[in-house]
Backbone bond lengths (Angstrom), bond angles and torsions (degrees), N, CA, C in turn:
res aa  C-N    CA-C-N  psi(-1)  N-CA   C-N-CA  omega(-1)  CA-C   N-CA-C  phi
1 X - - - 1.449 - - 1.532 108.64 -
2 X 1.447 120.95 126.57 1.338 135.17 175.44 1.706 94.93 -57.11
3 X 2.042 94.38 124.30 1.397 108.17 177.00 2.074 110.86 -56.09
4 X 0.859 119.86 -20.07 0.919 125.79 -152.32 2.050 103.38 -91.54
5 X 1.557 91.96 -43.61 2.286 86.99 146.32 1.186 126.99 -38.46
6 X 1.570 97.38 -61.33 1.484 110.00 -175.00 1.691 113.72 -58.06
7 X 1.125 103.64 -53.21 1.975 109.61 172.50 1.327 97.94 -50.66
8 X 1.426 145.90 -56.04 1.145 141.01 171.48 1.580 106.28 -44.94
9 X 0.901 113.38 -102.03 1.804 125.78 -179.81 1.499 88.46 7.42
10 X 1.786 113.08 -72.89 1.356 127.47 -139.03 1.474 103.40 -66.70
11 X 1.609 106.81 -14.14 1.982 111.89 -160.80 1.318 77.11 -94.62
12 X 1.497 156.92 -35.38 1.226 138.79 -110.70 1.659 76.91 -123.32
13 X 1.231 136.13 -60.42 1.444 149.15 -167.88 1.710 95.08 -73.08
14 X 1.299 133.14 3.71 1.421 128.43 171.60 1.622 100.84 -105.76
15 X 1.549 119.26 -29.74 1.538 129.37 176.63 1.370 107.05 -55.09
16 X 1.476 101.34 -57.79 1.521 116.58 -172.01 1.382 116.24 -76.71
17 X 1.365 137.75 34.64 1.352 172.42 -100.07 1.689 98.64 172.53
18 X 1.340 74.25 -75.86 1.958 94.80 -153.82 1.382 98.55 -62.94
19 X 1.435 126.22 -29.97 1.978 129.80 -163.88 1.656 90.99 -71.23
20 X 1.757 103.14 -46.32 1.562 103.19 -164.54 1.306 103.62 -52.29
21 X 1.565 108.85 -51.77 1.826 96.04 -162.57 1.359 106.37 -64.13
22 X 1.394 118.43 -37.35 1.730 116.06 -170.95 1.340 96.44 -52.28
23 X 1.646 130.82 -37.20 1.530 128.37 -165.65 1.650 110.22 -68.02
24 X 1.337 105.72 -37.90 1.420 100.34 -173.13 1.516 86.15 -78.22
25 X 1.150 144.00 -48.30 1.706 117.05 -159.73 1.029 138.45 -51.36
26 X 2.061 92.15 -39.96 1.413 115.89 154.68 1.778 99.26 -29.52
27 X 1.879 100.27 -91.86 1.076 118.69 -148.00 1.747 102.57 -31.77
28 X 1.600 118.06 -69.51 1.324 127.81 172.23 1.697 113.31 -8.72
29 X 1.640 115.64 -54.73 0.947 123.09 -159.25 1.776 108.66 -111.85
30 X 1.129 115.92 27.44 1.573 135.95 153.02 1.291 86.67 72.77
31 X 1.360 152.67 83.84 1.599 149.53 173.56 1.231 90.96 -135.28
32 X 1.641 152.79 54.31 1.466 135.40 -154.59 1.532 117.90 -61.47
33 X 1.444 96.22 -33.29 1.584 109.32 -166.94 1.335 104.22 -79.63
34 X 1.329 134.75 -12.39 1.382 131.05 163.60 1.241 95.76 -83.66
35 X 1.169 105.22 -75.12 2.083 92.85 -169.70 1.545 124.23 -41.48
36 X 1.154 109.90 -10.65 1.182 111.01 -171.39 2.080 104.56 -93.09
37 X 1.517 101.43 -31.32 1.158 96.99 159.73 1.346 135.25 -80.92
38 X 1.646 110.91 -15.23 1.544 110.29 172.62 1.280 113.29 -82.31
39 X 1.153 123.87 -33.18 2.025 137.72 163.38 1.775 91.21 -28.13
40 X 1.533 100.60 -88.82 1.834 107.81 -177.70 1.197 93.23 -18.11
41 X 1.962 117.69 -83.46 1.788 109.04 -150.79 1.138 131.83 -49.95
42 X 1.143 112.45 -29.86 1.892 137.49 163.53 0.866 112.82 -35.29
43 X 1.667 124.75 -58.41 1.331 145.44 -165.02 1.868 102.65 -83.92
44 X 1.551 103.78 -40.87 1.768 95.52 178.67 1.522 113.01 -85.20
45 X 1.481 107.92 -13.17 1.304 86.72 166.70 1.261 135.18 -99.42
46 X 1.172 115.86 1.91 1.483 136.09 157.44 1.314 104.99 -53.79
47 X 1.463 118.51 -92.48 1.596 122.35 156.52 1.670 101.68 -0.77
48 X 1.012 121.12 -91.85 1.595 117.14 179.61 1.543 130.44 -50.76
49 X 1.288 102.69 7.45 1.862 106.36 -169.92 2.328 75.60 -107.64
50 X 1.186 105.32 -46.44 1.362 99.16 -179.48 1.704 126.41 -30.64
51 X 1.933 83.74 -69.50 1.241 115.81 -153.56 1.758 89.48 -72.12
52 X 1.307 130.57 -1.42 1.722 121.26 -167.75 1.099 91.99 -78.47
53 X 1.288 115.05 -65.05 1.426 112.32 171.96 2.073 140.80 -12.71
54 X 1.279 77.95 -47.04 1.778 115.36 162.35 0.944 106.17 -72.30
55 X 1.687 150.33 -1.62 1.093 124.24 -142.01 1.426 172.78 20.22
56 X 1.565 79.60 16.80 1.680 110.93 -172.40 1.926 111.52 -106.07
57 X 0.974 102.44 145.20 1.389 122.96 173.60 1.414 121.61 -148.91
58 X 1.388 141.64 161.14 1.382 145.34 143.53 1.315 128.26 -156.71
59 X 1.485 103.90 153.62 1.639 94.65 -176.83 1.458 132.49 -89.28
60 X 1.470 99.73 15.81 1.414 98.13 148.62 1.627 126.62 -106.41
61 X 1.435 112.62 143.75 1.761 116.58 -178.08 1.647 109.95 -52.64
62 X 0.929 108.36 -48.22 1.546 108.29 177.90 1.232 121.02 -68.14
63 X 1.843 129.52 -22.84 1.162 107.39 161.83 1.298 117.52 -90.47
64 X 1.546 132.55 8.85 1.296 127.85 159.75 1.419 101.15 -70.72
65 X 1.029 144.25 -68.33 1.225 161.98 169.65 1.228 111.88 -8.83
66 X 1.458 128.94 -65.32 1.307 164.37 163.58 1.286 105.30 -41.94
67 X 1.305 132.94 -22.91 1.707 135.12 -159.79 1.033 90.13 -116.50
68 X 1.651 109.42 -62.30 1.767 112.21 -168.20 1.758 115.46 -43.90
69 X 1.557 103.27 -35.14 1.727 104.81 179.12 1.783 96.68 -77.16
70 X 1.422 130.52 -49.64 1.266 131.01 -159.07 1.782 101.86 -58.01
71 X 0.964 107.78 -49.28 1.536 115.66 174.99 1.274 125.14 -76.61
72 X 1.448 131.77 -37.90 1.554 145.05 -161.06 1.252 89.67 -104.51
73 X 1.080 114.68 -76.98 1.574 116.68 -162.64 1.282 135.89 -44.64
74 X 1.650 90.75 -74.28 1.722 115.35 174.03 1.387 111.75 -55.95
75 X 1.333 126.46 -42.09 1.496 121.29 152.44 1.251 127.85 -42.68
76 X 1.412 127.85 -31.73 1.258 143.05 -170.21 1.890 121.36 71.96
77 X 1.420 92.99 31.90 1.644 112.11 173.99 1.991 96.02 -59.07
78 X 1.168 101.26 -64.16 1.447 123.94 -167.02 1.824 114.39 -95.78
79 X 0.931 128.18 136.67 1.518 121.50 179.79 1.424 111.84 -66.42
80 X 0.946 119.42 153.55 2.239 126.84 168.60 1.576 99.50 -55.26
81 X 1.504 124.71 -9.87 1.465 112.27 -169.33 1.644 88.21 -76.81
82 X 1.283 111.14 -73.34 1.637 132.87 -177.64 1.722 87.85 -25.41
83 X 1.198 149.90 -28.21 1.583 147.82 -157.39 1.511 87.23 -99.96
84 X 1.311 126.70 -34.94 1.885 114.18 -163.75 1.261 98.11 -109.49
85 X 1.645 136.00 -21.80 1.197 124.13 160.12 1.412 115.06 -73.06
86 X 1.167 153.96 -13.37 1.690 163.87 132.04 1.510 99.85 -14.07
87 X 1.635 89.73 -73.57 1.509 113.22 -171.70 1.704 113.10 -65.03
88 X 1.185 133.20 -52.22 1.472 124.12 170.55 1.703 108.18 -71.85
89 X 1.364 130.26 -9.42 1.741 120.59 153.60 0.925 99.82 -52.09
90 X 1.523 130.10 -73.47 1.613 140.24 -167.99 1.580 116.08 -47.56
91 X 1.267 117.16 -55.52 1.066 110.48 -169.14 1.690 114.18 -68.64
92 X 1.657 107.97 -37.92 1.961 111.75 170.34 1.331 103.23 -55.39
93 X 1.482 131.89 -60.27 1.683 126.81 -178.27 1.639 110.83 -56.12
94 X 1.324 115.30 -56.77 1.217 77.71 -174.57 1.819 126.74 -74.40
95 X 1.424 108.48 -22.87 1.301 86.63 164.04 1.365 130.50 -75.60
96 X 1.719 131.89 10.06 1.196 134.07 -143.01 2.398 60.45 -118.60
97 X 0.952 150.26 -68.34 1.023 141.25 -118.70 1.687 104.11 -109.40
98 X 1.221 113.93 -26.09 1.890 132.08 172.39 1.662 134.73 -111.51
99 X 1.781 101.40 0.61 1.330 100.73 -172.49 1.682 88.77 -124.95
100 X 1.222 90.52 116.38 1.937 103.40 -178.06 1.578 116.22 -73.12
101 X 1.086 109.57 22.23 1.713 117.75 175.54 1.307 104.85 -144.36
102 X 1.229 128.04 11.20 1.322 115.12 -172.28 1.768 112.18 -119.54
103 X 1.734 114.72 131.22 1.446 109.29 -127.16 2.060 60.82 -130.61
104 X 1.171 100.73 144.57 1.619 128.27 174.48 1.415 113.80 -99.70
105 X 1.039 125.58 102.29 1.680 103.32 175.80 1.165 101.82 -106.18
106 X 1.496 93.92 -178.68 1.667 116.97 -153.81 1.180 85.46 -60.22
107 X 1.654 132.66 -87.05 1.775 124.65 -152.65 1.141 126.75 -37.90
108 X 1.772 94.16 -23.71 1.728 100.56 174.91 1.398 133.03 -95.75
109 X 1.498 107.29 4.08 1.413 123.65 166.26 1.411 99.97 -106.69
110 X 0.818 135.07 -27.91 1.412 127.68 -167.41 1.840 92.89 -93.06
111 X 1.131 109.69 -14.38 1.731 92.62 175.25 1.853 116.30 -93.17
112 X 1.677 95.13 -3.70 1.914 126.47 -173.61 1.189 87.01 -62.15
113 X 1.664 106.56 -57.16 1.496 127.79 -152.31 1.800 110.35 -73.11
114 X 1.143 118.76 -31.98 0.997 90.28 176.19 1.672 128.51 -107.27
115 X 1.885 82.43 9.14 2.144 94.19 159.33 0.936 113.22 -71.46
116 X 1.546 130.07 -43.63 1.426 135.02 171.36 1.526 119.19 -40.73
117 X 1.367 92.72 -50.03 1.911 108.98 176.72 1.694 112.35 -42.71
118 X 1.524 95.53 -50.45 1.330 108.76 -148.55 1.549 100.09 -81.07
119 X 1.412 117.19 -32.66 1.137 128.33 -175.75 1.876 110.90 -82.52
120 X 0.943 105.20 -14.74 1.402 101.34 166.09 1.570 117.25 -102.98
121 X 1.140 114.32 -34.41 1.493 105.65 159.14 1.442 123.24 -46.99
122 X 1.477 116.90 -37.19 1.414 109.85 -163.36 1.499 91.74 -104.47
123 X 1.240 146.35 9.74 1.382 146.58 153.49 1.427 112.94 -63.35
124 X 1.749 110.31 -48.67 1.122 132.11 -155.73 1.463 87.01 -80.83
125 X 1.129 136.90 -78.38 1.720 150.51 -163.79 1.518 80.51 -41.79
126 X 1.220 116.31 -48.19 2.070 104.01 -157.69 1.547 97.76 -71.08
127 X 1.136 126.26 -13.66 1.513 121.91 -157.62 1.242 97.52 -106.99
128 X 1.808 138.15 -22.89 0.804 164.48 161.34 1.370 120.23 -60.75
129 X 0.960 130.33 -82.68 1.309 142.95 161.61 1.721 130.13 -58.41
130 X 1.632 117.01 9.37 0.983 144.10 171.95 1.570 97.45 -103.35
131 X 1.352 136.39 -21.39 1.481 152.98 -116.67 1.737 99.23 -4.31
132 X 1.347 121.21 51.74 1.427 108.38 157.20 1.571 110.81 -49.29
133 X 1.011 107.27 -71.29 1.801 102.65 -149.30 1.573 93.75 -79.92
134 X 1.003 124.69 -5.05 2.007 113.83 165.80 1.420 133.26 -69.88
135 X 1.919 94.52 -17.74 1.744 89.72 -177.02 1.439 116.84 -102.92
C-alpha cells in the first residue's frame, strides 16, 4: 500500500479526533446544533480515514457512506450497528444544520455524541490493530 494512503488514513482518523473533542465542548457548553454537527464529522471522517486506504473518496456524504457499508459492512468488517449510527449522525446534522425549525436537544445530541465516539473508536482500533496506517 502506497505510504502516502496510509498518511492520508492517519490525517483523516486524527480530524475525526479533533470534530469529537470540538463536539463534546460544544455539547459541555449547551451549543447542541454545533455539537451535533461536529459528532457527524467525526464519524465521516473516520469513514474516510478507512475508506483512503481503499483508495476511494468522494465529495458527496452519501457516496462515502454508500462504500463505507458496501465494503465494511456487507463484508462484515464492521457491524450493521456502525451502518445505523452513520445513518442517524446524518440524518440529526442535517436536519440540525438545514431545517429552520428543527431544535436538537441535549439527550439527543448527547446520545449523537456518543455514536460518534463509539464509531470512531472502533474505526480507529480497526485501523490500528490491522497496523494499516503504522507501516
Amino acid at each position: 500500500m502506497p505510504d502516502v494512503l496510509k498518511d492520508l488514513s492517519a490525517a483523516r482518523i486524527h480530524r475525526a479526533g479533533d470534530c469529537l473533542r470540538e463536539a463534546k465542548l460544544l455539547l459541555d457548553n449547551g451549543e447542541y446544533r454545533g455539537a451535533a454537527n461536529r459528532a457527524y464529522y467525526a464519524a465521516f471522517h473516520a469513514l474516510r480515514a478507512v475508506l483512503a486506504l481503499d483508495g476511494f473518496d468522494s465529495k458527496k456524504h452519501s457516496g462515502v457512506i454508500a462504500k463505507f457499508r458496501e465494503l465494511y459492512v456487507k463484508t462484515g468488517r464492521f457491524t450493521p450497528e456502525m451502518s445505523d449510527a452513520i445513518g442517524s449522525l446524518f440524518r440529526i446534522r442535517s436536519a440540525s444544520d438545514y431545517d429552520d425549525f428543527y431544535i436538537a436537544s441535549k439527550a439527543d445530541v448527547e446520545a449523537q455524541y456518543h455514536l460518534a465516539e463509539k464509531l470512531v473508536a472502533e474505526i480507529a482500533a480497526y485501523l490500528s490493530g490491522n497496523d494499516r496506517t503504522a507501516q
